[in-house]
MARSEPA-896923 format. One record per residue (C-alpha): residue in one letter; residue number from 1; chain; z, x, y. Coordinates in pm, 1 decimal, decimal comma. Layout:
resn / resi / chain / c3 / c1 / c2
A / NUM / A / Z / X / Y
...
//
This chain:
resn / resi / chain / c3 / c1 / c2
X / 1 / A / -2040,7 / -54,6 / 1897,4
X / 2 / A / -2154,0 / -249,7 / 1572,5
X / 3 / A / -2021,5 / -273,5 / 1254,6
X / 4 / A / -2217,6 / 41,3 / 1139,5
X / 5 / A / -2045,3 / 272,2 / 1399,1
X / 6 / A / -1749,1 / 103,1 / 1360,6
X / 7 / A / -1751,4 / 176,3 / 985,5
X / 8 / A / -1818,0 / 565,5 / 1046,8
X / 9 / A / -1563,2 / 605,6 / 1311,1
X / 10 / A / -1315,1 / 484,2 / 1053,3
X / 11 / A / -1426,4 / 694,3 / 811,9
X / 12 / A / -1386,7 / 967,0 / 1100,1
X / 13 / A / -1017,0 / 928,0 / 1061,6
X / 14 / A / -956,4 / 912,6 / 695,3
X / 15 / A / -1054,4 / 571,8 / 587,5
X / 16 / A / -1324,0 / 531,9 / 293,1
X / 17 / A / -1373,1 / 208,2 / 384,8
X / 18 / A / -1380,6 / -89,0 / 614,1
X / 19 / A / -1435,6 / -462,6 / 569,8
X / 20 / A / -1493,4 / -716,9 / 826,2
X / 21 / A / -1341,2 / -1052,1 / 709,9
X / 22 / A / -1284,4 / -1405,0 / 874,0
X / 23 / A / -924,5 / -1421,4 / 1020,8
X / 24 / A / -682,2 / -1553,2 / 832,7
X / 25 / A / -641,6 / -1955,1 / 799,1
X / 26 / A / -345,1 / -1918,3 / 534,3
X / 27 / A / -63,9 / -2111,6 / 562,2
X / 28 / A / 190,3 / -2005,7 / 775,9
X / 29 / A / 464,3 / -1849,2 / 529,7
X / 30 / A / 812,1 / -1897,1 / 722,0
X / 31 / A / 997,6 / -1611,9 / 544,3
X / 32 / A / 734,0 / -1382,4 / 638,1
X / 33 / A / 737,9 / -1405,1 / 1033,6
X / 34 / A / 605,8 / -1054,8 / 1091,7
X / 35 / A / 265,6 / -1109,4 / 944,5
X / 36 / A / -11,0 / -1311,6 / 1118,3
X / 37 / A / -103,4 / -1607,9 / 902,3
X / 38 / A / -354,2 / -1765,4 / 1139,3
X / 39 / A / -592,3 / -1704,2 / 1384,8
X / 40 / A / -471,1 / -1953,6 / 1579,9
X / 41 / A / -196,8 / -1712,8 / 1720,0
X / 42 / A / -512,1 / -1473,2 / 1851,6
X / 43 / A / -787,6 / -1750,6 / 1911,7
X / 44 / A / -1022,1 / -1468,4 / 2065,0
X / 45 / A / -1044,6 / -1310,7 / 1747,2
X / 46 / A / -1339,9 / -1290,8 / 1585,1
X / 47 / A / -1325,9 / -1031,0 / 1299,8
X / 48 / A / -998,2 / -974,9 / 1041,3
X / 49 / A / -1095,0 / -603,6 / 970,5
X / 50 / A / -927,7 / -436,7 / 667,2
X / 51 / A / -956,1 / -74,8 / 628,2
X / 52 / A / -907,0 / 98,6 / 303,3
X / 53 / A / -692,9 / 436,6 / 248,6
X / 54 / A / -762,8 / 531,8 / -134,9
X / 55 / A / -502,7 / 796,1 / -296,3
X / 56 / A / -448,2 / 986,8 / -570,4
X / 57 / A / -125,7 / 978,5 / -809,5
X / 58 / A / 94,6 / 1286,0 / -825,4
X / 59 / A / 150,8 / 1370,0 / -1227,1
X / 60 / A / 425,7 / 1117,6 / -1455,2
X / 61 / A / 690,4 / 1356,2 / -1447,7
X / 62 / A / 660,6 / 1376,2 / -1048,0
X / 63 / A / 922,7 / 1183,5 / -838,6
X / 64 / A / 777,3 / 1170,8 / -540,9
X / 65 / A / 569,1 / 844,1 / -435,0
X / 66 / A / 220,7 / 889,7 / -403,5
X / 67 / A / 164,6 / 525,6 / -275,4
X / 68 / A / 462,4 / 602,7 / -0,7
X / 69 / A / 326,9 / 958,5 / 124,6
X / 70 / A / -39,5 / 770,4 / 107,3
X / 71 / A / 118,9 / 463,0 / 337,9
X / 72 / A / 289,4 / 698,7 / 596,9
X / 73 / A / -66,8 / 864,4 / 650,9
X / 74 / A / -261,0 / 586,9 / 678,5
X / 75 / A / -27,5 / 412,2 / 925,9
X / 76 / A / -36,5 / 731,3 / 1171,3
X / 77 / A / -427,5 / 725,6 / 1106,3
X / 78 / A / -449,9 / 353,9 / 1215,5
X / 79 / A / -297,0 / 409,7 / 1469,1
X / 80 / A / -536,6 / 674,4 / 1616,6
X / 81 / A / -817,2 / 502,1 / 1521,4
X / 82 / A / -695,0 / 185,0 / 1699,1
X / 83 / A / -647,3 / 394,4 / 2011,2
X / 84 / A / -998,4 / 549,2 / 2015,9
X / 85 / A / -1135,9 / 167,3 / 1923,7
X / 86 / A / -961,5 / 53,7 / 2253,5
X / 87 / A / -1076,8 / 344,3 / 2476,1
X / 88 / A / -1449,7 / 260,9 / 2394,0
X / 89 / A / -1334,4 / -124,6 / 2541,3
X / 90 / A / -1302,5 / -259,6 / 2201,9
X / 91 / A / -1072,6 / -588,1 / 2178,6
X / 92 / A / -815,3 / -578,0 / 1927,4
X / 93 / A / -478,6 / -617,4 / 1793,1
X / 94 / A / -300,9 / -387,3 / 1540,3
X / 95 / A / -105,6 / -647,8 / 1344,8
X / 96 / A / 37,7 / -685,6 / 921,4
X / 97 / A / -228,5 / -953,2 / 804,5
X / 98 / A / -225,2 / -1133,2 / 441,4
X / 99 / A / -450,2 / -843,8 / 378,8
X / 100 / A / -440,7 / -937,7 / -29,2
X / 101 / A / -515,9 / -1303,1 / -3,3
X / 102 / A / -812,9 / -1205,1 / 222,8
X / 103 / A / -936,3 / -961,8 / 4,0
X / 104 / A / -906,8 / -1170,3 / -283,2
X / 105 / A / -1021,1 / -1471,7 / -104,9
X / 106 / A / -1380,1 / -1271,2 / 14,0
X / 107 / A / -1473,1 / -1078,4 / -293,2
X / 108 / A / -1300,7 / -732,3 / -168,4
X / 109 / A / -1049,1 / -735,9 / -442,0
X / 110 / A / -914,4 / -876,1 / -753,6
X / 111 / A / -583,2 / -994,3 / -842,5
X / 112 / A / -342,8 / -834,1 / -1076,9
X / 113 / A / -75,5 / -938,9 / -1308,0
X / 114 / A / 124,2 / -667,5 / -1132,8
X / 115 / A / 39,8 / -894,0 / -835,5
X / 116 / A / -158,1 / -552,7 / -682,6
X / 117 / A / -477,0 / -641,9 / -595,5
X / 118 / A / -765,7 / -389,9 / -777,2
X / 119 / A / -1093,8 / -301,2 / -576,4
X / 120 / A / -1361,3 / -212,3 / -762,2
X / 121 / A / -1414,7 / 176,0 / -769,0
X / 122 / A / -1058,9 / 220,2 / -640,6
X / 123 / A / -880,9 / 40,1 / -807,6
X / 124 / A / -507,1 / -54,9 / -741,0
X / 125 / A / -450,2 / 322,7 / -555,5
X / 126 / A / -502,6 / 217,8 / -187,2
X / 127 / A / -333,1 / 102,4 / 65,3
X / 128 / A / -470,2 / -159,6 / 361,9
X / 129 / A / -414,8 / -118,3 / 722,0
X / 130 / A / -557,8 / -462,3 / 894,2
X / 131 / A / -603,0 / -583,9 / 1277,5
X / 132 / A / -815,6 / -865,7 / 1449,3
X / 133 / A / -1100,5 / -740,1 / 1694,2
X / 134 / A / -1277,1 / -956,6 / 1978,2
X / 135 / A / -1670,6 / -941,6 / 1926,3
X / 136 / A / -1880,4 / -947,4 / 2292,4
X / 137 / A / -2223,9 / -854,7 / 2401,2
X / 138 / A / -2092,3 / -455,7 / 2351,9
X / 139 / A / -1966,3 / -495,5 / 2029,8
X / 140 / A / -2153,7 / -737,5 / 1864,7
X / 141 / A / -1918,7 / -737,5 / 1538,1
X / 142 / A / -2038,0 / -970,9 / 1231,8
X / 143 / A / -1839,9 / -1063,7 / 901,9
X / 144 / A / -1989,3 / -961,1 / 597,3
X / 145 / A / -2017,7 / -1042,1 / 249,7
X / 146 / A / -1879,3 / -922,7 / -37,6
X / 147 / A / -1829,9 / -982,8 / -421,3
X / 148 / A / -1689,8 / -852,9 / -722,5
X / 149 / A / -1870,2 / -782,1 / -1009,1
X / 150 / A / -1583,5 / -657,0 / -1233,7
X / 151 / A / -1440,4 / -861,8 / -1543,4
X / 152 / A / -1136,1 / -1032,1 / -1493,5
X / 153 / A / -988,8 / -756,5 / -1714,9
X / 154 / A / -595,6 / -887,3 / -1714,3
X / 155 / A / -724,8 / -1148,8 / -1964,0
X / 156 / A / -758,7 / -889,7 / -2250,3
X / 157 / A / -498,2 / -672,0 / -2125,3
X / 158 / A / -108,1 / -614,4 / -2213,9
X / 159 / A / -44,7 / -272,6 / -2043,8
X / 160 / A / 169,2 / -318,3 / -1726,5
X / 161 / A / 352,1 / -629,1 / -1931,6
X / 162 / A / 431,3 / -372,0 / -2155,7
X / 163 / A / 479,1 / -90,5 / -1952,6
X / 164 / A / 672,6 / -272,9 / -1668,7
X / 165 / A / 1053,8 / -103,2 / -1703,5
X / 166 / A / 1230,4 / -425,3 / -1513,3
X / 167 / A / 1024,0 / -662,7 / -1792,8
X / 168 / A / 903,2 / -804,6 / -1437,5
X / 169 / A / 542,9 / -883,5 / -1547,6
X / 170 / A / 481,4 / -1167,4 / -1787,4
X / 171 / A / 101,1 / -1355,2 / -1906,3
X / 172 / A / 122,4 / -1559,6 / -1575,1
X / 173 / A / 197,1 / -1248,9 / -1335,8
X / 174 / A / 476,8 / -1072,7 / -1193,4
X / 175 / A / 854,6 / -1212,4 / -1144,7
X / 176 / A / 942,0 / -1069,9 / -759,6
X / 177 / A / 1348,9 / -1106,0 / -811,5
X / 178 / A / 1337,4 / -867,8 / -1109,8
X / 179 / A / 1105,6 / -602,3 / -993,7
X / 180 / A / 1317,1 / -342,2 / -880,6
X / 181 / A / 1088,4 / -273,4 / -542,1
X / 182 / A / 1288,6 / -612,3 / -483,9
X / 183 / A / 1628,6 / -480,1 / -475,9
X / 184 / A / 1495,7 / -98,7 / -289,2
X / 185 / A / 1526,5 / -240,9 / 90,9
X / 186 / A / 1835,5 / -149,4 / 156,0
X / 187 / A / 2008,7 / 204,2 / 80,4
X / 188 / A / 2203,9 / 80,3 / -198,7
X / 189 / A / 2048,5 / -74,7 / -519,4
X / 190 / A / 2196,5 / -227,3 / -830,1
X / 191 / A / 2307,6 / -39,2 / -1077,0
X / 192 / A / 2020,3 / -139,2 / -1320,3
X / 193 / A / 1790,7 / -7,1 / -1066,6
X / 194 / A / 1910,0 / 324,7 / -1041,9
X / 195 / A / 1920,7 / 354,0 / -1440,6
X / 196 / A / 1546,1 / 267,4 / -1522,2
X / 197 / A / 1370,2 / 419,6 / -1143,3
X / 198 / A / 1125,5 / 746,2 / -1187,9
X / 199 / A / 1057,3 / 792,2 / -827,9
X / 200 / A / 1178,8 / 727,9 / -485,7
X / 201 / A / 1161,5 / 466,0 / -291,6
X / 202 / A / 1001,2 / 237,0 / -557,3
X / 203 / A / 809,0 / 220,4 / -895,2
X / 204 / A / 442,5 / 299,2 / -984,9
X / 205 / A / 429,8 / 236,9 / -1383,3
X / 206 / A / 215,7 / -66,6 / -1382,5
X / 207 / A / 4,0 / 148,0 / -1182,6
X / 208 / A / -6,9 / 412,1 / -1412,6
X / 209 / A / -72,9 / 192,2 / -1725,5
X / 210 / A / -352,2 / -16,5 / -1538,7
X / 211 / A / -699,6 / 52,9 / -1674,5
X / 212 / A / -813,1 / 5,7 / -1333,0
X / 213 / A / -711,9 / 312,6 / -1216,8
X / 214 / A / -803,2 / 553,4 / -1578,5
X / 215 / A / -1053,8 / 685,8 / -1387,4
X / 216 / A / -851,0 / 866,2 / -1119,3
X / 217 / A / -681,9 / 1126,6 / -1135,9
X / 218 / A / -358,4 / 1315,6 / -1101,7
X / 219 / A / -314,6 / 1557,5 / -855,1
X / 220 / A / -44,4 / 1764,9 / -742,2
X / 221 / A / 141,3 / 1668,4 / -438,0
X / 222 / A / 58,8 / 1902,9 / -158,1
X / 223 / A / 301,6 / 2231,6 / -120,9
X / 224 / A / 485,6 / 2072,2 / 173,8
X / 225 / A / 524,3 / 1771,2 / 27,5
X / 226 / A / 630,5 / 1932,4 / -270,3
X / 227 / A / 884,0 / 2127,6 / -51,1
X / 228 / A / 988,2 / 1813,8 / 109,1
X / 229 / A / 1113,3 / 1604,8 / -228,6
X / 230 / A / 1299,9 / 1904,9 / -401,4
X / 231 / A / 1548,6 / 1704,2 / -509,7
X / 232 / A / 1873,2 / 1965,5 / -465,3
X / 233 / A / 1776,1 / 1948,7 / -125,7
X / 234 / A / 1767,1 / 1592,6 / -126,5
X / 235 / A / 2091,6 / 1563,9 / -314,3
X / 236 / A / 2250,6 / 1802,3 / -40,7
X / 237 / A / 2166,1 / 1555,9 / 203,3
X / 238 / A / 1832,1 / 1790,4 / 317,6
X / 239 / A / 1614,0 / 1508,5 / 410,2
X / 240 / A / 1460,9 / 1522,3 / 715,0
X / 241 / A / 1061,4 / 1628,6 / 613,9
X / 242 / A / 1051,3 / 1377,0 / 334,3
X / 243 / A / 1156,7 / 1093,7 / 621,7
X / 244 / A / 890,4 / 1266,5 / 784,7
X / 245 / A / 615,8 / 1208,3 / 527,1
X / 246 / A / 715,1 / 877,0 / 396,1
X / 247 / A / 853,9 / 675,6 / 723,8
X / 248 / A / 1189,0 / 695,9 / 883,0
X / 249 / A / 1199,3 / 338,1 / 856,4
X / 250 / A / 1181,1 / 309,8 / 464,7
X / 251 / A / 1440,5 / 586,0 / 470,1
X / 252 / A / 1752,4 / 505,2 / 649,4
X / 253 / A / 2105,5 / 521,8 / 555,6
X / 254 / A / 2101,1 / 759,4 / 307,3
X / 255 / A / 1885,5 / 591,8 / 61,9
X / 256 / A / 1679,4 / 956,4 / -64,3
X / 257 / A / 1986,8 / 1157,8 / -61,7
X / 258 / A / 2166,0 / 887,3 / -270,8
X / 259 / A / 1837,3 / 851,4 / -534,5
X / 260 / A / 1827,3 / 1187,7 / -592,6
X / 261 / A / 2147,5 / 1217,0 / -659,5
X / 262 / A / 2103,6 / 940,6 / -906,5
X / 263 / A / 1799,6 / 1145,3 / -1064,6
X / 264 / A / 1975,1 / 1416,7 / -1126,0
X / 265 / A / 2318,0 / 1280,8 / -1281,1
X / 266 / A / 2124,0 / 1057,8 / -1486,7
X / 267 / A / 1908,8 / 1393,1 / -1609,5
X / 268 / A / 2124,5 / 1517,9 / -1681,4
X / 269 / A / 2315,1 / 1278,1 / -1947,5
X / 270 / A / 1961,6 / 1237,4 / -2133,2
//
């Protein structure tokens, strides 16, 4: 197997891309333990390969998270992939990379204010899965190339600054402690949070505002998701298929149940 197969075997399960990257050489970031900084850790790795989900955005007024639902399904698809990978006696490791400073670093993506990173054609509506692979004589695997040729288009551009609800997003990028995906961790958020979030589990404004991304569009969540996020059910503590769709382990202790109920006493004073 070669980069070309590998490539259309990914795109076999989902994946509209894949790019094949030097492994990381990043600093090792101490509050971050999970994520593999350096190749060092995996010195038989050859290839950092980043594979790219894309995803549409459910309508404004929707509360469920596109980017969430998207995440779930990618994971799962990874997953498979990474199992048929190994059964053809590929070498790798499914591991959390610093998938956005590689990207950035080797011409895949851009950076954002927002601190997203934009590819070009997709924009900021993806989401990366990332593991190292071991090239040998059967799977000769080479990095590639890559570069942007996009403007820097932040320079011009106010939109997510003045979109952002938190005020998070200034000229020199984003302030982490008051973006409210910050605080959304746990099942309990400040009180601030609750009064300014449109959809569970996090925020996608500066998403929806980015010019990057005018050229997708909306679609309508899918009847079972749909189904899923009706938010009485929610509030009545009827969550089960949304954990389902979205991860049981961005979901625990209450935390859809207790946002919908949120939603829908805040609807109701406006």
């Amino acid at each position: 197997m070669d980069n070309e197969a590998l490539k259309k075997l990914a795109k076999e399960h989902g994946f509209a891309e894949a790019y094949f990257l030097p492994p990381p050489d990043f600093p090792r970031h101490e509050d971050e333990p999970h994520i593999v900084w350096s190749a060092e850790e995996y010195p038989w790795a050859d290839i950092a390969l980043i594979l790219l989900w894309p995803y549409s955005p459910y309508p404004q007024d929707c509360r469920i998270p596109a980017y969430y639902i998207a995440s779930n399904a990618s994971y799962h698809a990874c997953v498979a992939f990474a199992k048929a990978l190994e059964a053809l006696g590929v070498r790798l490791k499914r591991c959390e990379l610093p998938i956005k400073q590689l990207a950035v670093k080797y011409g895949v993506a851009s950076p954002c204010r927002s601190s997203l990173a934009a590819v070009p054609g997709y924009g900021t509506r993806v989401v990366f899965q990332s593991m190292l692979l071991g090239a040998d004589e059967s799977h000769p695997f080479k990095v590639e190339e890559y570069s942007l040729d996009e403007p820097d288009l932040c320079a011009s551009c106010r939109a997510c600054i003045n979109a952002c609800p938190a005020h998070a997003i200034g000229e020199s990028g984003l302030d982490t402690v008051k973006c409210m995906r910050y605080y959304m961790d746990g099942a309990d958020y400040p009180e601030w949070v609750y009064g300014i979030q449109r959809t569970h589990m996090g925020c996608e404004v500066c998403q929806a505002v980015c010019p990057r991304n005018a050229h997708i569009p909306a679609a309508e969540p899918p009847e079972e998701v749909a189904r899923a996020f009706e938010i009485n059910g929610l509030a009545g503590g009827d969550t089960k298929a949304a954990r389902l769709l979205v991860g049981k382990n961005f979901t625990g202790r209450g935390k859809l149940q207790k946002e919908a109920i949120r939603f829908i006493e805040r609807d109701g004073k406006e």
